[in-house]
C-alpha positions in Angstrom: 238.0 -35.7 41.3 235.6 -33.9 39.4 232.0 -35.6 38.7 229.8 -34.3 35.5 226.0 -35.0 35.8 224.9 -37.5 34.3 222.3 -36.1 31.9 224.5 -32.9 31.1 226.9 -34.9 29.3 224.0 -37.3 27.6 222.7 -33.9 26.2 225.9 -32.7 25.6 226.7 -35.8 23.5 223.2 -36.1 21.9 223.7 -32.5 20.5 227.2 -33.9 19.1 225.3 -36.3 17.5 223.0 -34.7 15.7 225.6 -33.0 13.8 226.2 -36.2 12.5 222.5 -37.1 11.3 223.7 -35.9 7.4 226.6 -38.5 7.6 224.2 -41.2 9.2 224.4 -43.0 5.8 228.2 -42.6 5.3 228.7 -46.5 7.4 226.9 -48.2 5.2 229.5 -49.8 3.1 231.3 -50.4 6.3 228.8 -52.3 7.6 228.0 -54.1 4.3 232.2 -55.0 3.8 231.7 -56.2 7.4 228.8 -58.3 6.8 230.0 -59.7 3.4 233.8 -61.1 5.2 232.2 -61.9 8.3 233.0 -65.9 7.5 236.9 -64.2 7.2 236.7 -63.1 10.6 235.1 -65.4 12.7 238.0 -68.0 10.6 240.3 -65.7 12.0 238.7 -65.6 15.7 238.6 -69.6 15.8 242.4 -70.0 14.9 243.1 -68.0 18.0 240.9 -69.7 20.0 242.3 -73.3 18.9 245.5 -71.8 20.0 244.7 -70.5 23.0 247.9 -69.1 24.4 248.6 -67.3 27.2 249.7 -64.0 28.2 253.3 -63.1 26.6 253.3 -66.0 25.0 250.5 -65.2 22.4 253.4 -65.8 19.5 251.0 -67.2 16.8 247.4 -65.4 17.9 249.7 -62.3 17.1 251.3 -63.0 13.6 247.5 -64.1 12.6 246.0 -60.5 13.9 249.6 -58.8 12.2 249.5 -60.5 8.8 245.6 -59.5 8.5 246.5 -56.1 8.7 249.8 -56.1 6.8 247.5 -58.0 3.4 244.9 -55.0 4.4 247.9 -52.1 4.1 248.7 -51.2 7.3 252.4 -50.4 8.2 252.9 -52.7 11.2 255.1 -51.9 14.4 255.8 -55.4 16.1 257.6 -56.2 19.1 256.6 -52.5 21.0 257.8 -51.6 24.5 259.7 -54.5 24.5 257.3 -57.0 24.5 257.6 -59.6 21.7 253.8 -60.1 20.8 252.9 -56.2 21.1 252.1 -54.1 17.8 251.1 -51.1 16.5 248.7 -51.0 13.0 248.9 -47.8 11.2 247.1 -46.6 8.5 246.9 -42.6 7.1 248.7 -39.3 8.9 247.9 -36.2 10.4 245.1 -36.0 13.3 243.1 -37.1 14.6 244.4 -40.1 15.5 241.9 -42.7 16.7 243.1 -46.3 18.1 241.2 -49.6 18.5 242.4 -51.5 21.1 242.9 -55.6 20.1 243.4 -58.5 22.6 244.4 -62.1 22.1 245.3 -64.0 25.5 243.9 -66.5 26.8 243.3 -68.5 30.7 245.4 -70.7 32.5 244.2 -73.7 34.3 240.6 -73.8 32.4 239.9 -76.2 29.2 236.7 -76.6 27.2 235.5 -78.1 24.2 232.6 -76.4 22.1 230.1 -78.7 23.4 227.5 -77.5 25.3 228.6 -79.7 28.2 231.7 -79.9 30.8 233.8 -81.2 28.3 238.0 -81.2 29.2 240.1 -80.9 25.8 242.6 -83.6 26.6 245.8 -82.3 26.8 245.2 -78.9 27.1 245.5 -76.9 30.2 244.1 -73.0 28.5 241.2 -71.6 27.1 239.6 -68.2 26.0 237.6 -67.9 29.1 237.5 -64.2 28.6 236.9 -63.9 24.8 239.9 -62.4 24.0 239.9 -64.6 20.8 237.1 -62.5 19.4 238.2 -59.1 20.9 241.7 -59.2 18.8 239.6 -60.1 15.9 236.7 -58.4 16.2 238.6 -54.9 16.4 241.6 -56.3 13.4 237.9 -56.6 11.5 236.4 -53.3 12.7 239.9 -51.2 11.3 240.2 -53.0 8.1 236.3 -51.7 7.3 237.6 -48.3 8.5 240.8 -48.1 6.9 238.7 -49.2 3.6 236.4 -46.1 4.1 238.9 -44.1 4.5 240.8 -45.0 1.5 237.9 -45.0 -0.6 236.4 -41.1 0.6 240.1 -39.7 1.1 240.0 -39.0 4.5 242.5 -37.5 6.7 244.0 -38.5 10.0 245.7 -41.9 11.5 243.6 -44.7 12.3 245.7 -47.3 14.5 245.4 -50.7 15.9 247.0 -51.4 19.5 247.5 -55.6 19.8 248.2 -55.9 23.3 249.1 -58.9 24.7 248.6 -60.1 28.5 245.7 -58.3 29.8 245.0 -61.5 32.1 247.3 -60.3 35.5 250.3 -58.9 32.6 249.3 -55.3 32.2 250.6 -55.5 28.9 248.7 -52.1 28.2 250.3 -50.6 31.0 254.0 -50.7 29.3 252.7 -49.6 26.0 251.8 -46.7 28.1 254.8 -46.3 30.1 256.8 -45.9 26.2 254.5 -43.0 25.1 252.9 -45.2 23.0 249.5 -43.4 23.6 251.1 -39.9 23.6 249.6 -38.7 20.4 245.9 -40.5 20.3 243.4 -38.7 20.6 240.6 -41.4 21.6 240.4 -44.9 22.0 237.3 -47.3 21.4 237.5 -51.2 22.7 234.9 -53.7 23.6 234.9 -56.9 25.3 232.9 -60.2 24.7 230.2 -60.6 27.1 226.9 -62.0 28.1 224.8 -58.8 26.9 224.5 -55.7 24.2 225.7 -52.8 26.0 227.6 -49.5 26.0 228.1 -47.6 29.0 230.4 -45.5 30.5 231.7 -47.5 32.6 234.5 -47.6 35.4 235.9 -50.4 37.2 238.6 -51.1 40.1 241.9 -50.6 40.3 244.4 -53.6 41.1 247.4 -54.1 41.9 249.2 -57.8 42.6 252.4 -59.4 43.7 254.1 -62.8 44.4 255.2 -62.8 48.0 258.3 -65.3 48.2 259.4 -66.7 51.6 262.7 -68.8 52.1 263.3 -70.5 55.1 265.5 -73.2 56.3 264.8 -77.0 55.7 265.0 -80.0 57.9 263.5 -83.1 58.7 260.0 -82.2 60.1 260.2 -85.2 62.9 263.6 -85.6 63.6 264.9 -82.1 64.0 262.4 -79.8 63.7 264.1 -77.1 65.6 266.5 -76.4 63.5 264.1 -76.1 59.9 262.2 -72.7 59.7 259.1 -73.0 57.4 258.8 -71.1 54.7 255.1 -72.1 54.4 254.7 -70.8 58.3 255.6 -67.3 56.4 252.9 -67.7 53.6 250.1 -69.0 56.5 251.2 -66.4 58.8 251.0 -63.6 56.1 247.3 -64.8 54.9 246.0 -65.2 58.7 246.7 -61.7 59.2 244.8 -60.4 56.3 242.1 -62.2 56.5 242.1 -60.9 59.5 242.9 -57.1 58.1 239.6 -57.7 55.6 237.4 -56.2 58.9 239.2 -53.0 58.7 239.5 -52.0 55.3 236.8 -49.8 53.1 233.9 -52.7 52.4 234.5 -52.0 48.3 238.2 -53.2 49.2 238.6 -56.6 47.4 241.5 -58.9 48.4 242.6 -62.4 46.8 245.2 -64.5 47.1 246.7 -68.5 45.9 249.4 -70.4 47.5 251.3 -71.6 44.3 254.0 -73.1 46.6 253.4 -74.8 49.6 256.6 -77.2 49.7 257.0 -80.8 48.3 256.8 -83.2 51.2 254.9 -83.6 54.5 258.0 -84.5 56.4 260.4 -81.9 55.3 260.1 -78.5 56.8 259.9 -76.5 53.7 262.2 -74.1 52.7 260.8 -71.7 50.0 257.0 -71.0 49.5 255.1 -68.4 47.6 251.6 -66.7 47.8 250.5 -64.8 45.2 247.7 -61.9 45.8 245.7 -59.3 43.7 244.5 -56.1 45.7 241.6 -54.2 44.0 239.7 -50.9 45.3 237.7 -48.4 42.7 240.1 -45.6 43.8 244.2 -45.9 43.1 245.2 -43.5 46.2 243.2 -45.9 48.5 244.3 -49.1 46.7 247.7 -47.9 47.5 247.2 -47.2 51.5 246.2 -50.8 51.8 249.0 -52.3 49.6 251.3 -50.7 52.2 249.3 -52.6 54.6 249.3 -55.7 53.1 253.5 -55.3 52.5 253.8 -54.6 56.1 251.7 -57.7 56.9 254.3 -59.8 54.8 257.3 -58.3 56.7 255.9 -59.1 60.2 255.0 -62.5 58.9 258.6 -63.2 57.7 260.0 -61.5 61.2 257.8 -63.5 63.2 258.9 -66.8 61.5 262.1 -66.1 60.8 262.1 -66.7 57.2 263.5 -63.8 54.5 260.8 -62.2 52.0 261.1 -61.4 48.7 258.3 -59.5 47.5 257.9 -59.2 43.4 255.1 -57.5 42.2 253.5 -58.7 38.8 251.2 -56.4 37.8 248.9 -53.3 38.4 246.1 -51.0 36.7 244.3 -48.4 37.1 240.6 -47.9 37.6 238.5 -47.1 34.5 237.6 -43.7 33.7 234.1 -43.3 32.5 234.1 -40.7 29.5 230.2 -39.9 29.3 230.3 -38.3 25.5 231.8 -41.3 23.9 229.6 -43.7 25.5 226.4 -42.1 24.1 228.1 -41.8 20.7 228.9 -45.5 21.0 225.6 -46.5 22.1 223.8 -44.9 19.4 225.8 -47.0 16.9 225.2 -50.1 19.0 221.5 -49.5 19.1 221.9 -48.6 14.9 223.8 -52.1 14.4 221.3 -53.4 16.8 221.6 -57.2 18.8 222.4 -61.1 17.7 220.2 -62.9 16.4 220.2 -67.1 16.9 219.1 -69.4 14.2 217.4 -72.4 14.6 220.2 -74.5 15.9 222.0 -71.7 17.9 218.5 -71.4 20.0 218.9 -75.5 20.6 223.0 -74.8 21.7 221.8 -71.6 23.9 219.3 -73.9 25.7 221.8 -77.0 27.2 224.2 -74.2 28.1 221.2 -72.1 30.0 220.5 -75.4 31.6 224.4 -75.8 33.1 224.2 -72.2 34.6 221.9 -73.1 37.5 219.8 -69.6 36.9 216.5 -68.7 38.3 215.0 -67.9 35.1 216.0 -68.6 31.3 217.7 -65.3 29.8 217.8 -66.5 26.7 216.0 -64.1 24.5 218.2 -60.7 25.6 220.8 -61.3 23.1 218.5 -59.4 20.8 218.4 -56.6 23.4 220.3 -53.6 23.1 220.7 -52.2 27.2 220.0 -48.5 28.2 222.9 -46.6 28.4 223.5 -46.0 32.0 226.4 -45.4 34.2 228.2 -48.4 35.5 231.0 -49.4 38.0 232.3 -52.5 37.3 233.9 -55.1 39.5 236.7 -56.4 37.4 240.1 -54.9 36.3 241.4 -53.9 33.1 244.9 -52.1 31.7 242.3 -50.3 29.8 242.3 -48.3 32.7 245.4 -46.5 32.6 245.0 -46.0 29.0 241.5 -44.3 29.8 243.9 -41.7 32.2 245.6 -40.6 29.4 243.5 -40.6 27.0 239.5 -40.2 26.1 238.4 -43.9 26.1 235.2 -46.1 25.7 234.2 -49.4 24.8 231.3 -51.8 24.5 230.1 -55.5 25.2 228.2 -57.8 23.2 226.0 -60.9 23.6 228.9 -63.5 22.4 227.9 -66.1 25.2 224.9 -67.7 26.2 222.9 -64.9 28.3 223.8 -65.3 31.7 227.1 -67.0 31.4 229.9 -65.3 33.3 233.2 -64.4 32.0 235.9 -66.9 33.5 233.7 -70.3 33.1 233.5 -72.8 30.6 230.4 -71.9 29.3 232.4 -69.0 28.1 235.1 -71.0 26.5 232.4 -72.8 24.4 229.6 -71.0 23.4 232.7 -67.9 22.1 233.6 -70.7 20.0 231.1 -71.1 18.1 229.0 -69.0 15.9 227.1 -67.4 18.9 230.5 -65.8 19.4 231.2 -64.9 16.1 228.0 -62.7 15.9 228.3 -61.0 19.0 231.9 -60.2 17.5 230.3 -58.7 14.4 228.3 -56.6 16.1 231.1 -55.6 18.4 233.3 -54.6 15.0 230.2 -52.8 13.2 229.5 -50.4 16.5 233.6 -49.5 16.6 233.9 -49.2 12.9 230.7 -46.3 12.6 232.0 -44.6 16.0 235.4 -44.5 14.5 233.8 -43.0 11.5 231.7 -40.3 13.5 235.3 -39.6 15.5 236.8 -39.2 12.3 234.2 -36.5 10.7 233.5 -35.0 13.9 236.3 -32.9 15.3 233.7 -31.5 18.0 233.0 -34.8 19.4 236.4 -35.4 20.3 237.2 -32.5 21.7 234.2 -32.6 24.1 235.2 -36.2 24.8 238.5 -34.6 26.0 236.9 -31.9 27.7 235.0 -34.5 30.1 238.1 -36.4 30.6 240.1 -33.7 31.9 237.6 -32.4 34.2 237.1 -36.1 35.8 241.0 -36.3 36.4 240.9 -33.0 37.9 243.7 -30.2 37.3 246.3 -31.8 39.6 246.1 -35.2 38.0 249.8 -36.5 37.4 250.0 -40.6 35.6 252.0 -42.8 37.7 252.0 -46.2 37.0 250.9 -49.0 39.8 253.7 -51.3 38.9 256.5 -49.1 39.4 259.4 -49.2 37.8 259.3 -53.5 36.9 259.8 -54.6 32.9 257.3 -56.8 31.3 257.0 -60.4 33.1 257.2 -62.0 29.6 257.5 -65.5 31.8 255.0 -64.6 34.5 252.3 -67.8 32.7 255.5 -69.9 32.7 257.2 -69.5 36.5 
C-alpha cells in the first residue's frame, strides 16, 4: 500500500480549508438549531439507552432513530440488505452524496445503573457499554441540523443517514456494503463516544471471528468412558494449540477466544461443545494467513479427538483506512465547536467515578481539551472499516464518559447516561453537521479526500469481504 506523509496531506487539507474561511459563518444556525433541541436529543439518546438491545435485535432503538427522521422529512429505506433494523435516511438529489453513519446496539452480559457506583440493574443482562445510544442519536441530530440548512439555503446534493445495526461482533455495516449500499457516496463522517475530544485519522485492526462447534459422542464418564468421545477434549485441544501458536505469529497479531459450551454435567462425557474466537491483525492479507492457521488447528483438534467440527464464522471487518484530508477538515470543526463543559454537579458525578477507575492521576479536567490531530492506529475493530475501503471516510470521538474510563466498563454504561453523555454527544453532532456543510460547498475537498484514499488502497486494490459469502446472523445475541 501506498503511504502519504503526514504533513503533505495536513497542508494539503489546510489549503482546502481556507477556501472555506468565507463560509466559516454559514454553521451558525446549525449549531444554534443544535443547541436550542439539544434537551430533544439527549430525550431521544436516553430512550435507547433504557432499551438497551442488542445487536439485530435493536427493534425499538430503530423506529425511535426512523420516526425522528421521517417528522424531520427524510424519505426512509427500512429493513436494508435484509436486515430488519437497518435504514437508509434520505434527504435532497444529485451529488454529492454525503452519509452519516448512526449506531444503536448495545452489550451483552454487562448492566449498570446511572450511579456513580457498581450498581447491577436487576433484571437486566445489557447495557450501552460502548455508547452506541448516543452515536445513533447524536448523528439522527447532526442530519436533521443539516438537512435544515440545506432546505433553508437551497442546496444541492443527497445528504443520507446509514442506521446500522450490530456493530458489536455483527458486521451489520459489512452487508450494507455487500448490497451496494455505499456505491454512490461520496464520503462518510462518523464518531464514537469516548473518553476524550479528538479527530484523527485513524486506522484500526482488522478481525475476523467464528464459532467452532465440536460434536462427539456421550457416555457415562465413570462407567464407560471408552466408548464417549468429548466434545469438550475438541474445544481444550483446539485452544492448547493456539495458545501455543501465539509464539509464532506477528507480535501485533491479537487472538481471543470463550468457551460458551463446555457440556452440562461432570459425569457425562459431553457430546457437543463450542468455542467461539475473534482474530485481529492491522493488515487483512496477514489476518487471513493466520485464520488458515487457526482453521487448521481446529481440524487437527477434532482428528486427534475424534470428534466432527463444524466451523461457522460470525463475523469479520476490515482495518480502518486513515483518510488524512478529512481528518484535518474534521478537526478544525471540533476545535471550532470546541470541548464539554461540567457544571457544578457533573464535576461532583465525574469525581466518584474517577475514584472507581483505579488511575494514577485524576484526568478530570481534559474534557475541555480538544487533542492535536495526529495519526493514530487503533486497537479495536470496527465495520467502519470496510466502509472506509470503499469510500473516503472519517470520524471523531468525544469526551461523553468520565476521562479515563474505557469503552466496555460500567463506568461507560453510567456516566453515557447521564448528561455528561449528552454533551459529549452535542459536540459530536455540531463537528459532523459543519464538516457536512464544508463537504457540501466544497467540491475540492472531496475530491482530494478521494484522491488520498485511492492512493492508500493502491491501484490493484479489489473489496472482498472477510465473512465470505454468510447472510446476516440476525440470531447471533440469541444462540
Amino acid at each position: 500500500m501506498r503511504e502519504i506523509s503526514m504533513g503533505k496531506n495536513l497542508l494539503g487539507a489546510a489549503a482546502l480549508l481556507t477556501c472555506l474561511s468565507a463560509n466559516a459563518g454559514s454553521g451558525d444556525t446549525v449549531t444554534e438549531y443544535l443547541d436550542a433541541n439539544s434537551a430533544r436529543y439527549s430525550d431521544l439518546a436516553m430512550s435507547i439507552w433504557d432499551k438497551a438491545e442488542l445487536g439485530y435485535l435493536e427493534t425499538e432503538s430503530s423506529a425511535l432513530l426512523q420516526s425522528t427522521l421521517v417528522e424531520e422529512g427524510f424519505t426512509v429505506k427500512t429493513g436494508v440488505a435484509e436486515i430488519p433494523t437497518a435504514f437508509v435516511a434520505s434527504y435532497g438529489s444529485g451529488e454529492p452524496v454525503i452519509a452519516v453513519l448512526a449506531e444503536f446496539d448495545a452489550l451483552p452480559g454487562i448492566s449498570q445503573s446511572r450511579e456513580p457506583h457498581r450498581d447491577i440493574v436487576a433484571g437486566k443482562n445489557s447495557g450501552h457499554a460502548c455508547g452506541h445510544h448516543l452515536f445513533g442519536a447524536g448523528s439522527v441530530a447532526a442530519a436533521i441540523a443539516v438537512k435544515q440548512w440545506m432546505q433553508d439555503k437551497k442546496i444541492p446534493g443527497t445528504l443520507r443517514l446509514y442506521g446500522t445495526p450490530a456493530e458489536e461482533g455483527g458486521s451489520g455495516k459489512v452487508y450494507l456494503v455487500r448490497a451496494g449500499l455505499f456505491d454512490d457516496v461520496d464520503v462518510v463522517l462518523h464518531w464514537h463516544p469516548g473518553a476524550k475530544n479528538t479527530a484523527n485519522p485513524s486506522s484500526s485492526l482488522a478481525n475476523k471471528s467464528a464459532k467452532f462447534k465440536f460434536r462427539g459422542i456421550s457416555a457415562h464418564a465413570a462407567a464407560a468412558p471408552e466408548r464417549g468421545r468429548s466434545a469438550l477434549d475438541g474445544v481444550e485441544a483446539m485452544n492448547y494449540m493456539v495458545n501455543l501458536m501465539r509464539e509464532h505469529v506477528p507480535q501485533e497479531t491479537r487472538i481471543h477466544y470463550v468457551i460458551t459450551n463446555g457440556g452440562a454435567a461432570p459425569n457425562v462425557v459431553p457430546d457437543y461443545a463450542e468455542v467461539y474466537y475473534y482474530v485481529r491483525h492491522p493488515k487483512a492479507e496477514t489476518l487471513l494467513d493466520i485464520w488458515d492457521r487457526v482453521l487448521a488447528v481446529a481440524d487437527g483438534a477434532a482428528l486427534g479427538t475424534g470428534t466432527k467440527l463444524e466451523t461457522e464464522v460470525m463475523h469479520g471487518n476490515h482495518s480502518l483506512l486513515p483518510n488524512e484530508t478529512l481528518a484535518a477538515a474534521m478537526h478544525a470543526n471540533l476545535t471550532r465547536v470546541g470541548g464539554v463543559q461540567y457544571d457544578k454537579v457533573e464535576r461532583v458525578y465525574a469525581k466518584k467515578i474517577t475514584l472507581t477507575l483505579g488511575l494514577d492521576e485524576d484526568q478530570t479536567g481534559t474534557e475541555q481539551v480538544i487533542q492535536p490531530l495526529k495519526m493514530s492506529s487503533g486497537m479495536g475493530s470496527t465495520d467502519v472499516g470496510d466502509v472506509s475501503w470503499l469510500v473516503p471516510t472519517t470520524g471523531l470521538r468525544t469526551a461523553t464518559w468520565v476521562p479515563g474510563t474505557a469503552a466496555h466498563s460500567w463506568q461507560a454504561i453510567a456516566s453515557g447516561g447521564t448528561s455528561i453523555g449528552s454533551k459529549g454527544m452535542m459536540v459530536a453532532a455540531k463537528t459532523l453537521a459543519l464538516t457536512t456543510i464544508e463537504l457540501f460547498q466544497n467540491p475540492e475537498l472531496v475530491m482530494a479526500a478521494r484522491e488520498e484514499m485511492l492512493q492508500r488502497r493502491g491501484s490493484g486494490f479489489v473489496y472482498k469481504a472477510l465473512l465470505g459469502d454468510r447472510q446476516p446472523p440476525l440470531d447471533y445475541r440469541i444462540n
